[in-house]
Residue, then its C-alpha position, 0 to 999 in steps of 0.5 A: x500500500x505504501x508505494x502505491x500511496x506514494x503513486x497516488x500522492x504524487x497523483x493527487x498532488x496535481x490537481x489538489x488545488x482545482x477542488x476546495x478542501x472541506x477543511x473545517x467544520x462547515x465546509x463541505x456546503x453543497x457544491x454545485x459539481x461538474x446499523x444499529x449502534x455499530x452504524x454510529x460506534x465510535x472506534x479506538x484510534x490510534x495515530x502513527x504519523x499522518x495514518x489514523x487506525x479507525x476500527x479495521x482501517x487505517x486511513x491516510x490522512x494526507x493522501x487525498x482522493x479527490x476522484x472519489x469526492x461525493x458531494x460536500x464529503x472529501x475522500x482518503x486512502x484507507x486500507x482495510x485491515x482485515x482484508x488483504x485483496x479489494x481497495x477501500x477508501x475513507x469518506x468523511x463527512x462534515x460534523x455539521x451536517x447530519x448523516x442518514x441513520x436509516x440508510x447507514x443501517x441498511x447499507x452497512x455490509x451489504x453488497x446491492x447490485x447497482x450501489x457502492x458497498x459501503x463497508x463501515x462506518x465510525x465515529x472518529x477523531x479528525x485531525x483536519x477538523x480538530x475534532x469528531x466526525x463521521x467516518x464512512x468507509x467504501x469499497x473503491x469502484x474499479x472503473x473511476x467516476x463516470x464525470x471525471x473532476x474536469x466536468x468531461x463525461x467518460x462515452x456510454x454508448x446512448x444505445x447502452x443506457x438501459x443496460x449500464x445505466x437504466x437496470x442497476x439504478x432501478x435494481x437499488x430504488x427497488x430495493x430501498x423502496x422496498x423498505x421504505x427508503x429513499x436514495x436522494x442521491x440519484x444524478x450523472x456526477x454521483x456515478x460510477x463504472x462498476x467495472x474497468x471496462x465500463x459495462x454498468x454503472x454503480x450509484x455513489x453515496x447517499x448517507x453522508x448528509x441530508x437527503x437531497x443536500x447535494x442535489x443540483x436544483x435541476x434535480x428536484x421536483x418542482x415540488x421540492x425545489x423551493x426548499x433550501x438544501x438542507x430542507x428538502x427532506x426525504x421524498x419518495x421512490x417518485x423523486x428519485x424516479x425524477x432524479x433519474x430522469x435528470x440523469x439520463x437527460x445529463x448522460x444522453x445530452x453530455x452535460x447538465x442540463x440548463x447548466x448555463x441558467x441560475x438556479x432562478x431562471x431554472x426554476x421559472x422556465x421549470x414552473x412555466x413550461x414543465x420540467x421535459x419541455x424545459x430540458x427540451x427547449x434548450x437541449x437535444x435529446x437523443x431520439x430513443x431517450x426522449x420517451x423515458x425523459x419525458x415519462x420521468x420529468x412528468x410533475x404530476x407524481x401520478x403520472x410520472x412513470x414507475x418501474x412498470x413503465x421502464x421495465x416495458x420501456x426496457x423491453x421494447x414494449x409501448x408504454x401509456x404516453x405521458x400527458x402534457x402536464x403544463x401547469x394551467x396558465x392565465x390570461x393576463x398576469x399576477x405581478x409582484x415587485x414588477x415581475x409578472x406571474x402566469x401560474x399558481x405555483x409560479x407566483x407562490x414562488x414570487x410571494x415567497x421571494x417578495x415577502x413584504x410587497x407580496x402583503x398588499x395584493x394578498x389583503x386587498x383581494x387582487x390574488x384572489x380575484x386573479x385566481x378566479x377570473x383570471x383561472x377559473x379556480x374558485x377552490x383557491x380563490x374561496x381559501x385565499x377570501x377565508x384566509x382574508x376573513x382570518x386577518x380580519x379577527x387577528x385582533x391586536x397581533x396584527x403583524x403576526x397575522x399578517x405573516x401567517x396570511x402570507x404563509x397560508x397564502x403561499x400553501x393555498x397556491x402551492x400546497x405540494x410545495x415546502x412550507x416558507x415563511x419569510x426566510x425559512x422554506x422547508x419540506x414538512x419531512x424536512x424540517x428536522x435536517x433545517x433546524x438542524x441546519x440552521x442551529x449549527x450554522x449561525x441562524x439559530x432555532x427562531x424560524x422554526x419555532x416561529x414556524x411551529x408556534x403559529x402552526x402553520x404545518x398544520x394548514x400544509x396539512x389540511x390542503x393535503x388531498x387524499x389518503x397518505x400514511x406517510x401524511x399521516x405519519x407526519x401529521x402524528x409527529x408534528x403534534x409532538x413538536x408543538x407539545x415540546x416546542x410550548x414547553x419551556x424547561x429543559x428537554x423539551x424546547x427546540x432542543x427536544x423537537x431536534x432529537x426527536x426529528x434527526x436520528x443521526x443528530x450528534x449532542x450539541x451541548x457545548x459540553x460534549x459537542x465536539x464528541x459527536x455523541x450520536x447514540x446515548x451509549x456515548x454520553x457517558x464517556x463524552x461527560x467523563x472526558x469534560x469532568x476532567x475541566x470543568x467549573x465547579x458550579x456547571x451541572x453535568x445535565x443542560x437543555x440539549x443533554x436532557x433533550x438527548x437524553x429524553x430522546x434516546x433513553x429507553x426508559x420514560x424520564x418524563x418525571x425527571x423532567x418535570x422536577x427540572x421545571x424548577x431549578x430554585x428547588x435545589x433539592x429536588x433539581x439536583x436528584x433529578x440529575x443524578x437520577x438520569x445519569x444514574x439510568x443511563x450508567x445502569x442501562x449503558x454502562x460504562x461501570x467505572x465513570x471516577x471524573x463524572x462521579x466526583x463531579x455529580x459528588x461535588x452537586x450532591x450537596x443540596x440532595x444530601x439535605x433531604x435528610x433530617x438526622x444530622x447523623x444520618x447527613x454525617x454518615x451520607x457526606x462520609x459515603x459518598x468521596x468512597x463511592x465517587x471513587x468506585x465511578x457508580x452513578x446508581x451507588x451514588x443515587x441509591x445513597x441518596x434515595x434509599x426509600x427505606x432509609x428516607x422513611x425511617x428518617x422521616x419517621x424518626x423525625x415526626x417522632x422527635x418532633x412529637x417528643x419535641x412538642x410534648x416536652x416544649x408544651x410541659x415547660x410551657x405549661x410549667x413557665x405560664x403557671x408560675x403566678x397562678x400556682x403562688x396565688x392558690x398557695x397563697x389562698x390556701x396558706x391563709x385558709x389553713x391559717x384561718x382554720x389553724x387559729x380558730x381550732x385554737x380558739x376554740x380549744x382555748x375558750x372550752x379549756x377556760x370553760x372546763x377550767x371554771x366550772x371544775 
């Protein structure tokens, strides 16, 4: 490997500068190109020179393979230590960007005819970005890229198409809609020969980033093209059908199609013409690839043509010709900001990209009028007077109002699109990878909670039509958001609705962010590494680890949360720490956590206090240095919430405390009787007295009398 690596170096190093390195964090944007645990387990490394060993590879970090780039993720050499024949090659993916869970599961170790073997994944330090990322490790394709780096397209015979190109993509579509799974990765530049000689073709990655991430506009679904990058979500077998339609359009034409217009231009000629006719103006398709383009592009998802329809096509049989799918034009324009708009969809792109000056014709009825005159669509135009009749009872919030006029106004025009409001635009199925997006990028979590709080979903659901369980699916899920996103204490918030969406979003605690703590298994370990600096004051647990923690834990740590709603209450706030800690040492280990131990031992102060014998808090504060030292979560919780203990204390309390009373009330009583008692003795001395001196009188008196008469 080693002089084969300096061949390749020397290689490399030609034309090293023609790509931007995605040299930190954040870097690898979409470029416009010319599992279980184990998917996200994060492996022993080690480093000798410029070599990294992750897992079963060893990765050489200054020996680039820029040929085999996906994307915004940047190639390395690797060799795979457990095998000595085959090529491997490291792809690492930017930290903040989420990767696919779903997909690196399914794929991991899997040989799918038609798709790249991805061999492993890791989570692994990087020496480029100074911190942890994702590592996904693939076997190397034998014929190179099909769109070689210069943007020049290797020759496939147009006659071959259906066999190299055609079969093995429809085998991998196949088999991810099988399990309810979606590529989002389909198109010319991600492609490559399977075989030195070139005789099929193999899709590259599809789980390094968010799904459709990489994607040219050109791409995209009129329905999902609005969206930004990051935002336009998962989709369907169906987008992925379009994206292969684009791709044999690309590899019949030679290059990208309408690759000289702005991705502006792409998408007005797209909305004004359909997406065949707008290859078709400007390109020259080949003859025997017109039929399978045009059923591909087709807008209209239930018209657009299935695996039925290409395997007729494959065998040479005719199939249904696919309708002209125009949208419907006016007869005279809406204009918004001087730009005048023919079709619905057009102008719910106008409002979008005109957010103030959209407002005036939205609230006078000129749209609405447009729409019923101008195309005869009173559906539209009785939801958009409805939606009028809504701000009219806005009441005091009138600016709010009026945003939310605009966004429904939006989705009346173009309900199959994404949901905008002012500058965030995003599918429904991709709002978790936006906030994603957004939170690690600078924008932070307020759009979408201005979106989630003014319920806007909620109106893109009701102009759904028909039955759809993934609708349905959405629909469920995006109760949850509003539930959490209401909320105003930790683990719920943002931070909850983040975990909740993104199944591959790392922890992003300052904390521990650095760590790329996916999987709850790794929260521990990344807490013990930060105990080693961190305050005296910080708790261990903040409003995205209790996010993360409420998301992945399998046991309900709903009661935890709601004893955090206070934090005033020291008592009660620190136990409800200790305690989710505790779960998820009990649940996933490891056994030994001596740093994070003597930093919850540090917080234990105020638990401690629940205790009302002074001897029993002697013995608890003596307890816990030694069990700190033994790096037990549980001990250290059991220590301070044995129920037995907690109801003797508490009962040795209420007894010295009725002992307590009952002596206090016989001082009370001896202290407040002192006067009284002096006047009975008083009272009764005298009376004794007067009894005493009568009976002496009268033993006088009779004494004389005897005395006389005897």
């Amino acid at each position: 490997m080693a002089e084969q690596a300096e061949d390749q170096k020397q290689d490399v190093s030609n034309d090293a500068g023609q790509k931007p390195e995605m040299d930190k964090p954040g870097g690898g944007a979409p470029v416009d190109e010319t599992a279980d645990a184990k998917a996200n387990r994060e492996e022993e490394i080690s480093t000798g020179g410029k070599n990294l060993e992750i897992g079963n590879f060893r990765v050489f970090t200054d020996l680039r393979l820029p040929e085999f780039d996906m994307g915004h993720c940047k190639a390395y050499a690797a060799d795979n230590l457990r095998r000595s024949e085959g090529n491997a090659f490291a792809l690492v993916t930017d930290p903040v960007l989420p990767t696919r869970y779903d997909l690196i599961k399914f794929l991991s170790g899997v040989h799918m005819a038609g798709q790249i073997d991805l061999l492993d994944s890791a989570i692994a330090h990087w020496p480029i970005f100074g911190r942890k990322t994702m590592v996904l490790f693939f076997e190397k394709p034998k014929g190179g890229h099909v769109i070689v780096s210069s943007g020049k397209q290797r020759s496939i015979n147009e006659q071959d198409i259906a066999a190299s190109v055609v079969e093995p993509l429809m085998n991998v579509l196949q088999a991810l809609g099988e399990k309810g799974l979606t590529h989002r990765a389909v198109r010319a530049t991600n492609l490559f020969f399977g075989d030195p000689e070139g005789g099929k073709v193999i899709l590259g990655d599809c789980a390094s980033g968010p799904p459709g991430y990489d994607q040219p506009l050109v791409y995209e679904t009129t329905a999902r093209m609005a969206a930004d990058p990051a935002g336009r979500g998962v989709g369907t077998l169906s987008d992925d059908l379009y994206a292969l339609g684009m791709t044999l359009a690309e590899l019949a034409i030679g290059r990208r199609p309408l690759a000289s217009m702005t991705d502006q231009e792409i998408m007005d000629i797209k909305l004004s013409k359909g997406s065949f006719q707008a290859i078709a103006s400007q390109e020259k398709l080949p003859l025997i690839m017109i039929e399978p383009v045009r059923g591909l592009l087709c807008d209209d998802p239930e018209e657009r043509w299935g695996f039925a329809e290409l395997h007729a096509w494959l065998d040479g049989r005719r199939t249904k010709p696919v309708q002209g799918n125009t949208e419907k034009r006016a007869a005279r324009s809406q204009n918004i900001s001087g730009k005048d708009y023919y079709t619905v969809r057009a102008l719910a792109q106008g409002v979008a990209k005109n957010w103030v000056n959209a407002l005036t014709p939205l609230r006078d009825g000129t749209v609405e009028i447009w729409l019923r005159r101008g195309l005869g669509d009173n559906d539209r135009a009785k939801a958009m007077a409805d939606a009028m009749r809504q701000l009219q009872w806005a009441g005091a919030d009138k600016r709010s109002a009026e945003e939310v006029l605009v966004a429904r106004s939006i989705l009346i025009l173009d309900p199959s699109g994404p949901v905008r409001y002012k500058g965030f635009s995003a599918m429904v199925d991709g709002f978790g990878n936006m906030l994603s997006y957004d939170v690690q990028h600078g924008s932070g979590p307020q759009r979408f909670s201005d979106v989630i709080v003014r319920d806007i979903p909620a109106f893109w659901f009701g102009r759904q039509e028909g039955y759809s369980p993934e609708v349905q699916r959405l629909q469920s899920a995006y109760k949850n958001l509003r539930y959490y996103i209401q909320q105003k204490s930790a683990g719920y918030g943002y931070e909850r609705c983040l975990y909740s969406m993104v199944r591959n979003q790392h922890c992003l605690s300052p904390m521990i962010e650095q760590e790329y703590v996916v999987d709850i298994a790794q929260l521990l370990p990344a807490l013990e590494k930060a105990a080693e600096n961190v305050s005296d004051d910080a708790w261990p647990v903040d409003r995205h680890i209790a996010a993360f923690i409420a998301t992945r834990l399998e046991d309900d740590v709903e009661g935890q949360l709601m004893a955090m709603q206070n934090p005033s209450d020291e008592v009660e706030y620190s136990r409800a720490i200790i305690s989710m800690l505790a779960v998820v040492q009990w649940r996933h280990g490891p056994d030994n956590l001596q740093n994070l131990s003597h930093w919850v031992a540090r917080l234990m102060e105020p638990a401690v206090k629940v205790f009302h014998s002074k001897a029993r808090r002697e013995r608890v504060e003596t307890e816990i240095p030694k069990l700190a030292k033994r790096g037990n979560l549980v001990e250290l919780y059991n220590l301070i919430n044995d129920e037995q203990e907690r109801r003797k204390d508490q009962s040795e309390f209420v007894e010295a405390v009725a002992e307590y009373s009952e002596a206090e009330s016989e001082v009370f009583d001896l202290e407040s009787s002192g006067p009284a008692r002096l006047e009975m003795a008083e009272k009764v001395g005298q009376q004794a007295a007067a009894f005493a001196s009568t009976m002496i009188a009268l033993l006088t008196v009779s004494a004389l009398f005897l005395m006389h008469i005897f």
